[in-house]
N, C-alpha and C positions, 0 to 999 in steps of 0.2 A: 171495329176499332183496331184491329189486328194489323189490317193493313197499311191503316193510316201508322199505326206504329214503327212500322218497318222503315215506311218512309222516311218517317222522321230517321228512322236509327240512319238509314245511307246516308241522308243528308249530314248527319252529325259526323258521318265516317269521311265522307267527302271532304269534309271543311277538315277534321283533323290533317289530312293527307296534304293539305296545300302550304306550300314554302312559298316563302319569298325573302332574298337576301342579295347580299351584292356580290358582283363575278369574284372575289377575293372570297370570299364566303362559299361558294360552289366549289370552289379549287379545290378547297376542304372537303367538300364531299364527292369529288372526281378523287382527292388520294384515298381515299375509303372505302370507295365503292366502283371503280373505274367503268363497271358494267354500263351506269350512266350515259358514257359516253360512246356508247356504241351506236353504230351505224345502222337505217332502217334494214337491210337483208338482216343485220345480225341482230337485230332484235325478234324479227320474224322466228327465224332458224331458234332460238332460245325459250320463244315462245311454247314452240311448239316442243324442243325438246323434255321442257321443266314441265311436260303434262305426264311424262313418261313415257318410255320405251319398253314392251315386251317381245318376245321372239315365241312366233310361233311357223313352227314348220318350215325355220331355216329364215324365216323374214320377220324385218323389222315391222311391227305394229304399233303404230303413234297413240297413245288414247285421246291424243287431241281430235284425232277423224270419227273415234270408233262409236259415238253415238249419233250420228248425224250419215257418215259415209259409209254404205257397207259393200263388200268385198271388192276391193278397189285398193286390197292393202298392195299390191305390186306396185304400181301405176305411184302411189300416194309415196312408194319408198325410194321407190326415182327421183320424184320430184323432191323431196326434201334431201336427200343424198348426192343428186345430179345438179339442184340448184341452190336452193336453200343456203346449205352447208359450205361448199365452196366458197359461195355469195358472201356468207358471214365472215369467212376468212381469205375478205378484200380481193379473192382472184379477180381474174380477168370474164367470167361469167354476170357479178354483181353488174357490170356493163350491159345486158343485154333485159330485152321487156321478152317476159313470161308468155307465152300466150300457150292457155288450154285450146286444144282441139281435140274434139269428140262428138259424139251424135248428141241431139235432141235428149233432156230429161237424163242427162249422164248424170248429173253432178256437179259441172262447172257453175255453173250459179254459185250452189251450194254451196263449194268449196269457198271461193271468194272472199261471200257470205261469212263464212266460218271464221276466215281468216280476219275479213273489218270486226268484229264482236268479239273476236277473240282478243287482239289487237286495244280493243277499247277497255277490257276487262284487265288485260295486260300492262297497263299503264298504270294501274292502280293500286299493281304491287309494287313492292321494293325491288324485285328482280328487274321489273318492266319501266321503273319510274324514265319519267322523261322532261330534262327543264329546256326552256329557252329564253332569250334574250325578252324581257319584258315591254309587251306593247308594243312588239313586231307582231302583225300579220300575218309571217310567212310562220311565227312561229322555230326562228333559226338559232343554230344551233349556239350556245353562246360562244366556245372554243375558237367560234369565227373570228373572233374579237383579237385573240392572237397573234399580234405583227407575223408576214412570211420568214422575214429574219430571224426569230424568235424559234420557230417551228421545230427546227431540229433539238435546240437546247428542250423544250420541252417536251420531246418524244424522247430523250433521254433522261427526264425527272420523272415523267407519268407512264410513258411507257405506251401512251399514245396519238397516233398517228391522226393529224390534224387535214383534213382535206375541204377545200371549199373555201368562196373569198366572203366576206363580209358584205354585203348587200348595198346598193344607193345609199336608203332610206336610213338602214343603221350606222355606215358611216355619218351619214348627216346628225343624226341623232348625237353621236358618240363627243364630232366635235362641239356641236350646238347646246348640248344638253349637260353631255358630263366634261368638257374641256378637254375631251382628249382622254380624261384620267379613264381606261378600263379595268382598274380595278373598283370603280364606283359603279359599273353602269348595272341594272337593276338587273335581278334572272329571277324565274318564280319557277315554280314544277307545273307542268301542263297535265291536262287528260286529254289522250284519242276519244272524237269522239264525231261520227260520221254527219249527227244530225246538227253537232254545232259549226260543222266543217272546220276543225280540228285535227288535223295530222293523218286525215281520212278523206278522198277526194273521189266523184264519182265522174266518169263524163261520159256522156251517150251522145251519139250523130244524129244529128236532124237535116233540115232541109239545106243544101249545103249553098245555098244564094241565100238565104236568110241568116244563118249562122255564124257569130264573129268569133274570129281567133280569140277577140278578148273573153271566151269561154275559157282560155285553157289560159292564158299566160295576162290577164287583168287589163285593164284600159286607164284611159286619162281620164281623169275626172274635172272638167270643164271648167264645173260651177267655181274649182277654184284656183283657175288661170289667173286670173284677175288680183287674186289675194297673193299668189307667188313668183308672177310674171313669167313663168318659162314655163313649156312643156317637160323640158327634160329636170324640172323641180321635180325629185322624189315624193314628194308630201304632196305634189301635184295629182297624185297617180293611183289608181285603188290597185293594189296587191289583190285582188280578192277572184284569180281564176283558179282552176283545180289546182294546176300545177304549184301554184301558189301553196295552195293552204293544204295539200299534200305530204310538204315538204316534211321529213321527218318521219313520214307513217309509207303508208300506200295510196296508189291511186289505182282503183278499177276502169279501164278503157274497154266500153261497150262494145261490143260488135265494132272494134277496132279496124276491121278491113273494108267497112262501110264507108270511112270516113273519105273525107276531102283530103286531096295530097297534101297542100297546104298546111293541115292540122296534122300529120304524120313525121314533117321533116322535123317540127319543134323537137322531136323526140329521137332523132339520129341527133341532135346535142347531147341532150339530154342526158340520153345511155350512155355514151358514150364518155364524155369529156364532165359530167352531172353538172351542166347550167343549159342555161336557152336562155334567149334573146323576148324582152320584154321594151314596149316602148324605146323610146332615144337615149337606153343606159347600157352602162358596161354590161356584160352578160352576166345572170342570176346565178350565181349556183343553190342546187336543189338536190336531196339526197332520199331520195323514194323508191320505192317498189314499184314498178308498171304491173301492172296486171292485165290481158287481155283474154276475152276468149272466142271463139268462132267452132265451125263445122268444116267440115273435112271437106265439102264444096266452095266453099266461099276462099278457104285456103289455097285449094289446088288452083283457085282461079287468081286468087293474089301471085302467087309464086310464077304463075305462068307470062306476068305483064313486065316484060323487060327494064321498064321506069321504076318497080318495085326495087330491083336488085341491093340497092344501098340499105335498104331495110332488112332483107333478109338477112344478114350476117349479123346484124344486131337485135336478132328475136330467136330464142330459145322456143320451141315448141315440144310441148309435153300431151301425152295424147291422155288422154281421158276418158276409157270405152266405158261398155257397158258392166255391169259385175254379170259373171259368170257361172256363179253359185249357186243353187237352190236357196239353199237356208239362207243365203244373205239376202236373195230375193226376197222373199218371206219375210223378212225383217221392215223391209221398205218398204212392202205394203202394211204391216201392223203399225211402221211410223206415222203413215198416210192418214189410216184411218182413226191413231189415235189423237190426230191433230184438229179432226172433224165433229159434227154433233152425231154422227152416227156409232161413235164409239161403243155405246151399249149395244147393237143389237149382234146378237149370237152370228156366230161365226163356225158354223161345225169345224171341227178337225180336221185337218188336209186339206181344206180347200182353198186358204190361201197358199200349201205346197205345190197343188197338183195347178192354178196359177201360173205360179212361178216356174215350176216346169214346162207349160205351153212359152212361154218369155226366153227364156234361158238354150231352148230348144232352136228357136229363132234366129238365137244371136250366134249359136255354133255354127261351125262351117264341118264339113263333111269331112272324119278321116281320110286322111291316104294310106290307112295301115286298113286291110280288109279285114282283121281280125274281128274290128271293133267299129260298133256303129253309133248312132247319137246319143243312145240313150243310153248305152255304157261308157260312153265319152262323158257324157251329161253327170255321169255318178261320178264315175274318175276326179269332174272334177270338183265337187263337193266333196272329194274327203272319202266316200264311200269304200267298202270294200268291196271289190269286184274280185271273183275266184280268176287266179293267173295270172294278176295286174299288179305292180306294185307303184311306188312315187315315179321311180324311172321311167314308167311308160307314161304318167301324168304330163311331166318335163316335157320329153319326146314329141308329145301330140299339141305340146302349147310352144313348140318351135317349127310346128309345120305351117302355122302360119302369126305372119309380125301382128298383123290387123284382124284378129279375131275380137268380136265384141264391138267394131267399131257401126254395125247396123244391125236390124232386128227391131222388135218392137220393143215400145221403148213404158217406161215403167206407169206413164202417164193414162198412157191406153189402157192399163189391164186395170189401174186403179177407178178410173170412170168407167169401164163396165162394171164394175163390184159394184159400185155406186150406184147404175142404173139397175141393177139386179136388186140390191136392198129397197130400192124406192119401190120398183115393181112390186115383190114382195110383203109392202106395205109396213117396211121396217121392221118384219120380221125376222125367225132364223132363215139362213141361208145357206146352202152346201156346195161343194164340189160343181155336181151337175149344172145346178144353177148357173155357178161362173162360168161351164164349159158354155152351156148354149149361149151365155151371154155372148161372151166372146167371141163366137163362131158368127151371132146374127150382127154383130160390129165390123166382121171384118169385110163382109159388103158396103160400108157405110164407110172407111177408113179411105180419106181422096188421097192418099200416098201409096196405097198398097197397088200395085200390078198386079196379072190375073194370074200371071206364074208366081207371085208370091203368095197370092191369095188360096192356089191349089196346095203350095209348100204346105203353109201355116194352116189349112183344113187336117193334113197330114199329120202336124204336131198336134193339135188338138187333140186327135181322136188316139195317138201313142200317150197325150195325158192321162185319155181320159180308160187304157188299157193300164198304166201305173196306178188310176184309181182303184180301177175291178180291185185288181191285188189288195191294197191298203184296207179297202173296206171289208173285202176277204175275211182278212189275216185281222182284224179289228172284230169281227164278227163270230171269227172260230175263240180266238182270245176270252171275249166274253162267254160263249158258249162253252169253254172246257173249265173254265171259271168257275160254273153252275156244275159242272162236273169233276168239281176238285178233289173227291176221293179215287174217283175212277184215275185220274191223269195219276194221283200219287200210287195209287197201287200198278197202274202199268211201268213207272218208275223204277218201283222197287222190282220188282219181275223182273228188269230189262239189268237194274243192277246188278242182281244175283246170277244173274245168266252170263255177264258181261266177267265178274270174279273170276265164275267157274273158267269159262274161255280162257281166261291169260294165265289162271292159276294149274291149267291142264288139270281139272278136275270133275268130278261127277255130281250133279245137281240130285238131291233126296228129294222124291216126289211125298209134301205132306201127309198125304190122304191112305196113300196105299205101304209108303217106306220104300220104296224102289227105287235103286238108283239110275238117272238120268241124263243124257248127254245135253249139252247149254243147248238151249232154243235157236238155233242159227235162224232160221223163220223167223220169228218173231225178233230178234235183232235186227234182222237184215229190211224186215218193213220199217222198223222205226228210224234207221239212219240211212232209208232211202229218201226221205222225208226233209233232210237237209244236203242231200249231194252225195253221201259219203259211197264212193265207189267201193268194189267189189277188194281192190289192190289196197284201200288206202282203210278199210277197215279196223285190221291190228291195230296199227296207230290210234287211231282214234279212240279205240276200245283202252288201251294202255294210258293214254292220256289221263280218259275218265279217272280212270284207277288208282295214279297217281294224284290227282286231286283227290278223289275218297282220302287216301293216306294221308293226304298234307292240312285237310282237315281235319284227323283223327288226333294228331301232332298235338294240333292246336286246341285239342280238346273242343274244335267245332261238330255239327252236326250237317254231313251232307244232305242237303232237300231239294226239294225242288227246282228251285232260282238258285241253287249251285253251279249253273254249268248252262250258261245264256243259248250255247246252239241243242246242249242236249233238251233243253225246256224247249225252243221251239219245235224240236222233231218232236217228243211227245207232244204237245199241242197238234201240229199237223196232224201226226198218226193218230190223235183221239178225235180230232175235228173230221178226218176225212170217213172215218168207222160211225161218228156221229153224223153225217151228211146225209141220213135219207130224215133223219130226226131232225135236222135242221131246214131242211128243206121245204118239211109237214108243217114245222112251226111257222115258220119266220110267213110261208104265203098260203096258208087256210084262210078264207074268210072267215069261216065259224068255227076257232079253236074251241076246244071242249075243256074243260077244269083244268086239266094238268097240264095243258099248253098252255091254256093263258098263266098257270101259276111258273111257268119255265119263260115265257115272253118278258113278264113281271120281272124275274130276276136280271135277265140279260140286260132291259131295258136301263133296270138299277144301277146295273155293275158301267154299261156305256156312261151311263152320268154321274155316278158317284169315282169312276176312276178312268174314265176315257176322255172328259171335256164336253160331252152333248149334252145336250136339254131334250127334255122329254118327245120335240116333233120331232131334232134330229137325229133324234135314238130310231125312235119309230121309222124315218125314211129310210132311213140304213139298213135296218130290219129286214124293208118290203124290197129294196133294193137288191141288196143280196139273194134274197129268196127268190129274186126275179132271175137273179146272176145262174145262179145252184140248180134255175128248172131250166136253162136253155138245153 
């Protein structure tokens, strides 16, 4: 009943929302609300703005993308900054059709998508409302109604700017109906809305001998010639192509560069001048968003045919690659799979990263700084800290080249091996390993791949699947010094008191005997070998510490363990690595003996109650590692 409840309430919300008054009556709420009257870019552009805008890392973040589109926020901030915006503010850009170009499974769909739903949802606010002239078709705008004479005196009462004529069908209307009088003729508030074909238009190419223009710009309607005697009778004529019933919202043009020329010129009007030519009448105007998309082949071959030319000046292209990111990677496959029936089955840890790192590896193209190779390029640009690198070499290496991202494999692939990994599996857990061989026995099967792509991407694979060693590593000594958490805390303290005396040029008391001691250089210098810390860069280091001990003290805190995120991982290393012939015993004896298996127990715990795995994929990780520790 729940749901049927809802329904009911939208329905009831629905009907609230709908007006209907006379154009004298609207004026009233154009002086109140002028937003009304704004033109489709600038309602897009408002759209998306009123979701909000955050800054992160010097760039605008829309949250209108950020659950649907991920790392794409560059690309995304162009497009609404470079088109969008202008657009809304009547430049000379709102003249020109959109077209995405990017690879296979980018996101153009998607975005589109984003924007018709968005768009429909959009209408439904007060920010978004939208009226038009009641029981037009095209849905137009009423301000059309407006004598041209008129125009100016009323862009100096309102404040805005009236563009576009009045249609056949509503002039006929206007004098037939209301006598003339426009301030009677009826307006009501619309909804976008794609499936009603409402202010949302979609149009794809088909077989271009079968296909009538009257797809895009409506036909005569025969049956009733007879009733109105004339062709060029408006009431003659069905309004009902995209272009038509677009008017107002956007229209999505399919695989736009498919099309028949024919169907292309209506839209060098269109952009241009915003009318085109329909049947034997004065020309329509129409005030929509073109939306097109394509791939970087179909394009390069458009641009190449000299008969295109007239078109090219009036199409904006925004490229659209692939993300770049690890973690956003990762994102788009957990959108993938949680849009599926396979949502529940276990997914160990990293292995939709390590993934997205075979993906992301693909799509890079090779520095020209020999400093730096993929896989530190690969971190660079996820954000990572890389020692000796900072934002500035990020920049740098994402200006070596314009078309990075724009091929690689593409998001679709890696998610259908997961797929085929889970079924194999038998909808079981699944790991790392798993997707690596998945993916490795797909990419013999993949009829796009070449044999030198196919050696490349064997190549990325197996650097994934050396990012894994590490993870699981470093996930394994974790757990393990975990089980050893008084050890790790007393080599802590050791390493603190040693670390005092050091900076404080002082002498360590040896407890047992009284004797005084010079600081353990040894036993420091193992434990901040364990995270980099050179011989030169020591002091510092040590002084740092130090100064956080104090700045805790301040504060009446307690320094511990998790005080100090790199000196926690060198003690882990340094206790993992002392523990590594015990870990090696445990994790791949066949026949553990009491105290192993009571040490296997705990680690197995600690991976599933604070690591993310379930009991197999604790377990494989385990034998995994052990396997790793005996080579």
């Amino acid at each position: 009943m729940d749901i049927l409840k809802k329904i009911e309430q939208y329905r009831e919300g629905e009907q609230r929302l709908k007006w209907e008054g006379t154009f004298a009556e609207y004026l009233e709420i154009v002086k109140e609300n002028p937003t009304v009257a704004q033109s489709a870019h600038s309602r897009v552009y408002n759209m998306i703005k009123d979701s909000g805008i955050e800054e992160k890392d010097g760039k605008k973040v829309y949250s209108f993308f950020d659950k649907e589109l991920f790392g794409l926020e560059e690309p995304l901030e162009r497009l609404v900054e470079e088109y969008f915006h202008p657009a809304a503010k009547r430049l000379d850009v709102r003249k020109r059709i959109l077209l995405l170009m990017g690879p296979v499974s980018g996101g153009k769909s998607t975005l589109v998508t984003m924007l018709k739903r968005g768009l429909e949802a959009y209408s439904l606010t007060d920010e978004g409302a939208v009226y038009a002239i009641k029981g037009c078709p095209m849905h137009e705008d009423p301000l059309h109604l407006v004598p041209q004479h008129l125009r100016d005196d009323f862009y100096n009462e309102y404040g805005i700017r009236i563009q576009g004529n009045l249609s056949p069908l509503n002039m006929m209307r206007l004098e037939q109906e209301y006598g003339g009088r426009i301030e009677d003729v009826k307006v009501e508030r619309i909804f976008f809305s794609e499936d009603k074909r409402t202010g949302i238009g979609t149009f794809s190419p088909s077989d271009p001998k079968s296909q009538d223009i009257a797809d895009l710009t409506g036909s005569i309607d025969f049956s009733t010639i007879a009733e109105y005697g004339s062709e060029s009778d408006p009431r003659a004529y069905r309004f009902d192509g995209e272009l038509n019933k677009a008017n107002r919202g956007m229209m999505e043009f399919q695989e736009m560069l498919k099309c028949d020329e024919k169907f292309l010129w209506h839209l060098l009007s269109l952009t241009q001048e915003g009318n085109f030519k329909a049947g034997r009448f004065a020309l329509i105007s129409a005030d929509e968003l073109i939306v097109a998309h394509t791939n970087e082949t179909e394009y390069r071959s458009f641009i190449s045919n000299k008969k295109n030319e007239a078109l090219h000046s009036r199409i904006i292209v925004m490229p659209i690659p692939y993300n770049l990111k690890v973690s956003e990677e990762e994102r788009i496959y957990e959108k993938m799979i949680a849009e599926s029936d396979v949502s529940d089955v276990h997914i160990a840890p990293h292995t939709l990263k390590v993934a997205a790192m075979f993906s992301i590896l693909t799509r890079l193209k090779e520095p020209k700084r020999s400093d730096i190779d993929l896989v530190k390029k690969m971190r660079l640009y996820d954000g990572e800290s890389v020692e000796g690198y900072n934002s500035v070499d990020v920049e740098d290496l994402k200006k070596e080249y314009t078309d990075e991202g724009m091929s690689g494999i593409d998001p679709r692939y890696v998610i259908n091996r997961i797929s085929s990994t889970i079924i194999r599996k038998n909808m079981e857990s699944i790991n790392a390993l798993d997707v690596l061989r998945s993916l490795k026995e797909g990419l013999g099967q993949h009829p796009s791949i070449s044999t030198e792509d196919r050696e490349r991407y064997l190549n990325f694979i197996s650097a994934a699947r050396k990012e894994y060693d590490e993870m699981a590593k470093k996930e394994v000594q974790k757990a393990f010094v975990y089980s050893y958490e008084e050890s790790a805390k007393t080599l802590m303290d050791n390493y603190l008191d040693n670390v005092e005396a050091y900076c404080n040029k002082i002498k360590l008391r040896d407890p047992l005997t009284g004797e005084e001691m010079n600081p353990d250089e040894k036993l420091m210098r193992s434990i901040e070998e364990q995270i980099g810390i050179s011989e030169n860069a020591k002091k510092a280091f040590r002084e740092e510490i130090l100064i956080r001990i104090s700045a805790y003290a301040r504060k009446g805190k307690r320094f511990d363990y998790n005080s100090h995120e790199r000196l926690r991982e060198a003690i882990q290393k340094k206790l993992f690595a002392d523990l590594k012939d015990v870990v090696k015993i445990t994790t791949s004896t066949k026949t553990p003996d009491e105290q192993q298996l009571k040490k296997i127990n705990e680690v197995v715990a600690r991976l599933i109650d604070e690591h993310g795995y379930n009991s197999t994929s604790a377990n494989e990780l385990l034998k995994y590692v052990g396997s790793l520790l005996n080579r």
